[in-house]
C-alpha positions in Angstrom: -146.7 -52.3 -151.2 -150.4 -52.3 -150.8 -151.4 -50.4 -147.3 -153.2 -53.4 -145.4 -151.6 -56.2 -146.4 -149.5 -58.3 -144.7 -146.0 -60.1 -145.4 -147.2 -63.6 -145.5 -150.4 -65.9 -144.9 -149.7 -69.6 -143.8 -152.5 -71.9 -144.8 -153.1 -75.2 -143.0 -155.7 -77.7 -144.8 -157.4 -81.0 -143.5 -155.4 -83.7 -145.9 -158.3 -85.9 -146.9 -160.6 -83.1 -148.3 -158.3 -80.0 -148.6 -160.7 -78.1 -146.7 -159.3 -75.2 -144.8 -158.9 -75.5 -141.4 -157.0 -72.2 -140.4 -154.8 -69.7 -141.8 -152.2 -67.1 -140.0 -151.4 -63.9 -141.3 -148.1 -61.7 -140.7 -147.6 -58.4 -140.8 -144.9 -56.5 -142.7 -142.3 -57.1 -140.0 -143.5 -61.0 -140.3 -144.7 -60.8 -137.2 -148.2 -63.2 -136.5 -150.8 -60.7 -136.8 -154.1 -62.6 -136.4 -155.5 -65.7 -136.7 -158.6 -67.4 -139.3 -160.1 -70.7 -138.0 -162.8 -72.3 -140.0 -165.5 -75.2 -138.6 -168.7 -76.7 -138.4 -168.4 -78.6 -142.1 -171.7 -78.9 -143.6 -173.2 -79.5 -146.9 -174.2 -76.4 -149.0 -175.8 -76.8 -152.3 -173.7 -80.2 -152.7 -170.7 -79.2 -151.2 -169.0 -80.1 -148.0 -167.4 -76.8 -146.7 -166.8 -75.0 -143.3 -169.6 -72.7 -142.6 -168.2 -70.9 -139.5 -165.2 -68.7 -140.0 -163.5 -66.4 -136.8 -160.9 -64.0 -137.1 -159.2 -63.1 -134.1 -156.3 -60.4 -134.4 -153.0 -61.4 -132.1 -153.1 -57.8 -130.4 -157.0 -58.2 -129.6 -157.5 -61.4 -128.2 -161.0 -60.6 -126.9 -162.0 -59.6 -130.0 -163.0 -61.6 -133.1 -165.2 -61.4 -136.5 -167.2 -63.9 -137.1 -168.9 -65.1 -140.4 -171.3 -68.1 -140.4 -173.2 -69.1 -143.5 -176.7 -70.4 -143.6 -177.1 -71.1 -147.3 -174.8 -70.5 -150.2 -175.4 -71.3 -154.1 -172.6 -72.1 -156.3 -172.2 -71.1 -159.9 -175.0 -68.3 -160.2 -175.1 -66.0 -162.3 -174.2 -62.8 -161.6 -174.5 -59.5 -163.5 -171.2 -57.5 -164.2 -173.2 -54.3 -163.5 -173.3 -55.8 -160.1 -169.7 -55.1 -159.5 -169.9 -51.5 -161.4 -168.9 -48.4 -158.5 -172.4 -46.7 -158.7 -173.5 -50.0 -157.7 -171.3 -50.7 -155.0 -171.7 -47.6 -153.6 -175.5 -48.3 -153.6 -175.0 -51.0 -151.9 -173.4 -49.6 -148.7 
């Protein structure tokens, strides 16, 4: 067991493009514990994707994380020293 993690996701995808349209995830008990819905498609360096995601936990219904993304490049390069822990911790 990882502390954190749930039991089980469930993924639903739009059939034409397999793009995600929302995902639930349960808790240990598999209980639903909170809810992912992604929209507003839009094309990002060549690639139709949704750009809006919310996250709204079952317990906290007026609450919700949000993640919208204004531009995104695909297949950059990116250092491994990037991912190293004194970098990371930098990073904070």
């Amino acid at each position: 067991d990882v502390p954190g993690l749930g039991s089980r996701f469930d993924l639903v995808v739009d059939k034409e493009d397999l793009r995600p349209l929302r995902a639930e995830y349960f808790d240990r008990r598999g209980d639903s514990a909170r809810m992912l819905h992604w929209s507003d498609v839009k094309v990002l360096d060549g690639r139709r994707i949704p750009v809006h995601m919310t996250l709204v936990p079952n317990d906290k219904p007026n609450q919700k994380t949000e993640l919208i993304y204004h531009d995104l490049k695909f297949n950059t390069e990116v250092s491994d020293r990037m991912f190293s822990l004194s970098e990371l911790e930098r990073r904070r």
